[in-house]
Each structure stands twice: as C-alpha cells, then as structure tokens.
TORDREN-513436 format. One line per 8 residues: for each residue x, y, z of C-alpha. Coordinates in pm, 1 decimal. Layout:
X Y Z  ...
// end
This chain:
-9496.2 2764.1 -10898.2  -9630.7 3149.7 -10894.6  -9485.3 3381.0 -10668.8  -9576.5 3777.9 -10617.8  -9252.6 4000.5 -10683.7  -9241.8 4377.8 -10622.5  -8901.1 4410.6 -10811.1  -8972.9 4783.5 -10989.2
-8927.4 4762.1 -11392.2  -8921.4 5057.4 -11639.5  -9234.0 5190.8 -11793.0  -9186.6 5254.3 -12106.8  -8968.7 4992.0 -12330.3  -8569.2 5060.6 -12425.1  -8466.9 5097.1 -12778.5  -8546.8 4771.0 -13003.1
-8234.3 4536.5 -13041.9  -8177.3 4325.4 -13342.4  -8217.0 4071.7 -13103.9  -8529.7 4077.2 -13035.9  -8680.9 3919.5 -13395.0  -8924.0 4054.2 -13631.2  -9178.1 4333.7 -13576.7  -9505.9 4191.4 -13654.9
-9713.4 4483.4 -13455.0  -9796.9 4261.9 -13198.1  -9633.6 4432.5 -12931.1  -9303.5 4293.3 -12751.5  -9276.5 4120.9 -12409.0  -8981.1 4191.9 -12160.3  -8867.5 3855.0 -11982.5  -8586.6 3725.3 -11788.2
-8433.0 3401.2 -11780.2  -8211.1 3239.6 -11485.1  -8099.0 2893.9 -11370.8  -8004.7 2727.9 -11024.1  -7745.1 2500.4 -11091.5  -7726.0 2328.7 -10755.0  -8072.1 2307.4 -10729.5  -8200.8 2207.2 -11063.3
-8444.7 2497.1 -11120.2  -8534.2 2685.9 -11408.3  -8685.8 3082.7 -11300.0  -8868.2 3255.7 -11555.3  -8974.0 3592.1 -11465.3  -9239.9 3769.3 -11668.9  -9204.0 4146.2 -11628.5  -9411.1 4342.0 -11883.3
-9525.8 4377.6 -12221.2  -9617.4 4726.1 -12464.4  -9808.8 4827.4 -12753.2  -10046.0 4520.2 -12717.9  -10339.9 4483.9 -13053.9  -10669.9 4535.6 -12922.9  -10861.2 4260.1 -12891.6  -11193.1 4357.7 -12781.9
-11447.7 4541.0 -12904.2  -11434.7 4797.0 -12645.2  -11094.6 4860.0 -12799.4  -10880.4 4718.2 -12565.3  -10756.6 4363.2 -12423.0  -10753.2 4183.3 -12097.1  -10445.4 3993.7 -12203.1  -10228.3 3735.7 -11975.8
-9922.6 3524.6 -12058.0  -9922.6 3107.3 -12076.4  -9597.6 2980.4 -12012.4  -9489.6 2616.5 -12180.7  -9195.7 2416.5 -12131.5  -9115.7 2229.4 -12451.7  -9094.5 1973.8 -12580.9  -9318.2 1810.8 -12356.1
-9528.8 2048.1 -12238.5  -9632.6 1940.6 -11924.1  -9580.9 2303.0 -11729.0  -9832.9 2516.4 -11819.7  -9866.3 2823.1 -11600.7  -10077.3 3125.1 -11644.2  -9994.7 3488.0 -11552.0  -10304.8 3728.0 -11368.8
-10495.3 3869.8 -11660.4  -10468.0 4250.0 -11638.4  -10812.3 4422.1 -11750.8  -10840.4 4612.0 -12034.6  -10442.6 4760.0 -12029.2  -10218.7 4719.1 -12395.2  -9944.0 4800.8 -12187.8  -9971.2 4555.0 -11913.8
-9692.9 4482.2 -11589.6  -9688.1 4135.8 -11440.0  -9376.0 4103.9 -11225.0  -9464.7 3728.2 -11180.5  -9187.9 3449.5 -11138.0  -9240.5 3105.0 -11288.9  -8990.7 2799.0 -11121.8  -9002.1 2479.7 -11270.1
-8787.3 2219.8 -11078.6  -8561.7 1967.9 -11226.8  -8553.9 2161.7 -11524.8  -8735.7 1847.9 -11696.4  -9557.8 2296.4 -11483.6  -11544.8 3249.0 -12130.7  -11636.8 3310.7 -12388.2  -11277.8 3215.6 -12571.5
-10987.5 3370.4 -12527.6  -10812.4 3513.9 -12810.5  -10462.8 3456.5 -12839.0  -10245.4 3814.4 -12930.2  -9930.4 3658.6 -13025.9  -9610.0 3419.6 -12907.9  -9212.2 3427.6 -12883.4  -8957.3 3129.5 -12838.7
-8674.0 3095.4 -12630.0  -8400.3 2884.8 -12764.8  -8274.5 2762.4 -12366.1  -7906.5 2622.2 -12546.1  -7855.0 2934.5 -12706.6  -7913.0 3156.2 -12355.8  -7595.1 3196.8 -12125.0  -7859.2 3104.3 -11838.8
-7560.8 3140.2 -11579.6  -7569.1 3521.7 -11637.3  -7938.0 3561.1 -11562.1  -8030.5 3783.3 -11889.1  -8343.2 3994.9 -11913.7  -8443.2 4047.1 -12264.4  -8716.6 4208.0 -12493.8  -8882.4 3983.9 -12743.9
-9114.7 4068.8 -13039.6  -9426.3 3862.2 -13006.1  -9507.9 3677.6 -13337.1  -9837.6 3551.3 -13481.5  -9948.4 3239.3 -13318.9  -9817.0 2912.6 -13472.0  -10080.2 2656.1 -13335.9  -10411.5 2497.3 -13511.3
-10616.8 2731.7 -13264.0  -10959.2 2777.5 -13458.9  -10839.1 2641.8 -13776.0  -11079.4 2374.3 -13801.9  -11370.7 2613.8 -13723.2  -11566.5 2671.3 -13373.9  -11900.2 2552.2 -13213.4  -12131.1 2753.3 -12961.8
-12296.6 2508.7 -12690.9  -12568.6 2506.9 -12431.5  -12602.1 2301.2 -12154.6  -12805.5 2263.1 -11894.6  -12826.7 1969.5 -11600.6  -13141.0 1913.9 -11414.7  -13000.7 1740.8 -11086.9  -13359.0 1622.8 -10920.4
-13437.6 1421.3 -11244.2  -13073.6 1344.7 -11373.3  -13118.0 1486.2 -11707.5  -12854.6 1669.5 -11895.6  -12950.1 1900.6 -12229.1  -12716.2 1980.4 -12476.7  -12761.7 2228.7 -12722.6  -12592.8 2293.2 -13020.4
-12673.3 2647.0 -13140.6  -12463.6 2733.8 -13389.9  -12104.7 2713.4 -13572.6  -11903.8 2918.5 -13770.4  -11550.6 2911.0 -13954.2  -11560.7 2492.2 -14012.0  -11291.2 2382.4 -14184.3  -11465.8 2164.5 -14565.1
-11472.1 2261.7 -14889.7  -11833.1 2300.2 -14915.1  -11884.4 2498.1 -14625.5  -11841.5 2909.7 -14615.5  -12010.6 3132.8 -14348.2  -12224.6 2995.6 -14006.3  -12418.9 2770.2 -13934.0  -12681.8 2749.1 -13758.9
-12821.0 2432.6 -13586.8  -13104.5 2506.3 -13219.6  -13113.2 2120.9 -13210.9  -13127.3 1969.2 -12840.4  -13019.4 1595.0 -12729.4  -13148.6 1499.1 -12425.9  -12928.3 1204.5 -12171.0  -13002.4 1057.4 -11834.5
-12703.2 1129.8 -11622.8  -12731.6 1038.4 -11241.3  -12618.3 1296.0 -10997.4  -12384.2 1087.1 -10873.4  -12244.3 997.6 -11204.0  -12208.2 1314.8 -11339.4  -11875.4 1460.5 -11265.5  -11744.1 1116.6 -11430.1
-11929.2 1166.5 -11745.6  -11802.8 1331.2 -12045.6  -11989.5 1429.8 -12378.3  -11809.9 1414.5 -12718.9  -11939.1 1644.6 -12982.5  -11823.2 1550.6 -13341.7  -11911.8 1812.6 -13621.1  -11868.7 1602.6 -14016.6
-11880.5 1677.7 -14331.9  -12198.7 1501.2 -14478.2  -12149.8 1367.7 -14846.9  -12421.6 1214.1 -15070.4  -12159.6 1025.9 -15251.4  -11857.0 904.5 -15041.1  -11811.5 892.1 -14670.5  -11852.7 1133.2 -14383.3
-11558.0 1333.6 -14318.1  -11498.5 1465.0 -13928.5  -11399.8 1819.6 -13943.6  -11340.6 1832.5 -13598.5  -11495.0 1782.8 -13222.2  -11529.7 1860.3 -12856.0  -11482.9 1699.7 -12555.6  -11676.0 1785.8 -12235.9
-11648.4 1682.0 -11931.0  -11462.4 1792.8 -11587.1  -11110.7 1657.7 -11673.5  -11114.0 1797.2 -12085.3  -10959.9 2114.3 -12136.7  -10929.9 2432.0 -11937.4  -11214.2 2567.5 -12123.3  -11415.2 2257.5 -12200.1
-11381.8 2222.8 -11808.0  -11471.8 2567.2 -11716.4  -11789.5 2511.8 -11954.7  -11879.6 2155.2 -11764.2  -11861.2 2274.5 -11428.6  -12021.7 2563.5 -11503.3  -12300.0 2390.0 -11577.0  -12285.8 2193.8 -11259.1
-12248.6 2470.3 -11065.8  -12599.8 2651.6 -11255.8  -12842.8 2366.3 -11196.9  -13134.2 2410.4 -11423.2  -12966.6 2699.5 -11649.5  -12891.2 2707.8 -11983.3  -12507.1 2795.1 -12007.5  -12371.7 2867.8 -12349.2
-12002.1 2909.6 -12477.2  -11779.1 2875.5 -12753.9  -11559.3 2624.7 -12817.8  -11287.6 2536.0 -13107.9  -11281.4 2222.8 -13222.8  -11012.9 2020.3 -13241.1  -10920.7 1687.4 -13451.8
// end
C-alpha cells in the first residue's frame, strides 16, 4: 500500500555513521523502519536520498526506489520517479500486512536491511550507503525490439533490430539483425498471446547454446508488459524498446 505523507525531513544529509556501510559513491538513502505488533504490519517509510550518479546523458537521473520483501519477494512497490533531481525527497510510506507487496531503466544502486538485527519496536530512521547492484540485470546482454499489430487483418510483426552486450565467448560488440517474423494473431486472441524470443550461440561443431531470451506478452514483466501493450494500444505502429534478456 502507498500513501502520501507531508511529514517535513532535513535537506541536506547528517554526518555519515559507521553504520551506514561502505561508500561506494552511489549516494546514500535515508529510511525508516517501524512495526505494528497488534496488527501485524510492517511500515517502511522512504524519505530521501543525496548525491545520486548521473544517469542520463543530460547529466542527471530521474531515479525512484523499488521496495522488496525477501525472501520471497512477492511485495514489490515502486516510489514516484522524481525528474531529473540527484538529490531527490519521496516522503512515501510502504505497509505490508502480516509481515509475511521505456526505454530501460538503469538501476543506480541497492542497500539491505537485516529486519532481526533492527529494534523495530523503537521505530529507527537511518541513513544507508547504496551499494552496486547485486542482481544478473544485463549480464547476459540486451535485445532492441519492434513490434507492430495490425488489428483489421490480425497480424502481428516482430522485429528484431539489434543486440548488444550478449553474454558467449565468441561474441564482442553489437549486433545487428533488421530481420522481421510475421504471425496471425486474432484480435480477440491477442491479449492471451505471448511471444518468446530466444537469442543462441550458433556453433558449427557442437550444439546451440541459449544465451538468453524474452518473454512478451501482457502478463511478462513490468517492462516486457509495458512493451506489449504498448503495442496494442499503437495499432499499426512500429514500437521499439530494449529489453535484457534473461535465462
């Protein structure tokens, strides 16, 4: 659950505590942690972060927080993204009951929070160094696709442009593909359908190795999703975007 909260914060950050982990230049986010007994609820309140990387070419970010709750990680909740601000204020509160919810977006950096080592009685607001991302984000390389759905004659075009980064030992730089494929989808049928993209490693000798693929369709991944209903919402365009494959 998201809820607005006015609750004023300081600008500018207090002196660093050991606490607060490693400086990796990434900036540092100010949180605060607090738990309903009675009621079962975890709050997590998001109230700023400073001294954000630029990630943009403009020189700047548009960054926003994505909360998990591990190890299961079936709450995932997004903070507002603030536009082009390295210093950026959120004030946004984050409940999760019974303790037990574009282009690409480039991640700036991550922190853990240990919940058995946090008094969570006492309601603590802390500072935390953010640290490079740990994930497999863009480590097998990424693909840029096209599609395009022509509802009056059910036919869906795909696209693949180009790719760049792929993860094989006898790959370096981009590649570059401009091949279409061409499949008679229904109107009716097309929210239900879903396109895998597989990128392999082609060998003369032994066996095709996957390097990694895509799933698209309207229940995939945030992005794979914003991508396929893009697409359904542009009849007869070509809409491209980048995606990261995944294994």
């Amino acid at each position: 659950m998201l809820m607005d909260d006015s609750t004023e914060v300081e600008a500018t950050a207090p002196p660093i505590d050991p606490s607060e982990g490693v400086d990796c230049k990434l900036g540092r986010i100010q949180i605060a942690l607090s738990y309903d007994f009675q009621n079962l609820t975890l709050t997590l309140k998001i109230f700023q972060a400073t001294s954000l990387p630029a990630k943009d070419f403009t020189g700047t970010s548009d960054p926003y927080v994505k909360v998990l709750l591990l190890p299961d990680k079936k709450h995932k909740l997004l903070t507002k993204v603030k536009k082009k601000n390295l210093n950026p204020r959120w004030n946004e509160c984050f409940l999760f009951e019974d303790y037990d919810r574009f282009s690409r977006d480039d991640p700036i950096g991550e922190t853990y929070i240990p919940l058995n080592e946090i008094d969570l009685s006492q309601s603590p607001s802390m500072w935390r160094f953010l640290q490079p991302c740990k994930d497999s984000r863009g480590k097998l390389g990424e693909l840029l696709l096209s599609l395009c759905y022509q509802p009056s004659v059910g036919r869906l075009t795909v696209v693949v442009m180009k790719a760049k980064d792929l993860k094989a030992k006898d790959i370096t730089g981009a590649s570059v593909y401009n091949e279409s494929f061409i499949y008679e989808i229904p109107w009716e049928r097309i929210r239900e359908a879903a396109v895998e993209v597989s990128v392999m490693d082609f060998d003369k000798v032994g066996r095709n190795e996957l390097i990694g693929k895509i799933m698209l369709s309207s229940k995939s991944g945030p992005l794979e999703t914003r991508h396929w209903n893009d697409m359904i919402s542009k009849p007869r365009q070509q809409v491209a975007q980048w995606h990261l494959l995944k294994d």
